[in-house]
N, C-alpha and C positions, 0 to 999 in steps of 0.2 A: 428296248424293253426295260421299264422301272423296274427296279425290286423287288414290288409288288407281289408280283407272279413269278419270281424265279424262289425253288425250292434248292437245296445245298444237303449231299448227303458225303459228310470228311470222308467217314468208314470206306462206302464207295465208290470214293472220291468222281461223283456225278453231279450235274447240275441239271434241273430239270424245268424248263421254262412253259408252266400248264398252261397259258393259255395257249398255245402253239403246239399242245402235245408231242415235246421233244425234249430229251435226256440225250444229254453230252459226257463226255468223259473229258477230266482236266487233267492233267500231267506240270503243271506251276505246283508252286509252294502251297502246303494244305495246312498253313499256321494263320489263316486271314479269318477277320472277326466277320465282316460280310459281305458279298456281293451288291455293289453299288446297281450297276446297268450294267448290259448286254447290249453289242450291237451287233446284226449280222448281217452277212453278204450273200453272194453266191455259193463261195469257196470257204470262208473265215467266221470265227466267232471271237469278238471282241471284246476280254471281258474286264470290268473295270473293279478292280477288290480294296477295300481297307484291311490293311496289314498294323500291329499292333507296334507302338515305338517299343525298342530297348529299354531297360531299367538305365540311369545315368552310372559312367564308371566314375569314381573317385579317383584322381590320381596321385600315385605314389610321388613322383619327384616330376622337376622338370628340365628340363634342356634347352637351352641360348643358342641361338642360332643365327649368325651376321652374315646377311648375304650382301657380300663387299660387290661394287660395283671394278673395282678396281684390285689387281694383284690378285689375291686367293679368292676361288670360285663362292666359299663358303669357311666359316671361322666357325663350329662350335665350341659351349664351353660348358660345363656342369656346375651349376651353382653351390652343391653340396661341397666339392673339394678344390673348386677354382681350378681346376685343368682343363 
């Protein structure tokens, strides 16, 4: 089923596919911008969503990290104070 025909109520939180006169109830994440496709079976409803990225984090510092092949598993070190 396209997009087309699938209606989305958050409040809800139902999805209502009218040409099929059937309303579902969803229990996923209710932060997604829309309903791609539906696919359905006997048993299952398959439903395909865009979910919106994160804002990008800036990062405070960073951390070295030498993963030795040999002797110690892993070597870190902090760039800010050289230990």
């Amino acid at each position: 089923m396209p997009h087309q025909g699938i209606k989305c109520s958050h409040e809800d939180r139902t999805i209502t596919i009218t040409p099929l006169k059937l309303t579902l109830n969803y229990y996923f994440r209710n932060d997604f911008d829309k309903i791609n496709q539906i696919e359905l079976d006997n048993k299952f409803a398959y439903v395909s969503i865009n979910i919106p990225d994160n804002d990008l984090i800036e990062p405070r510092g960073y951390l070295g990290v030498d993963r030795n092949t040999t002797g110690h598993i892993a070597v870190a070190g902090n760039p800010e104070t050289g230990k």
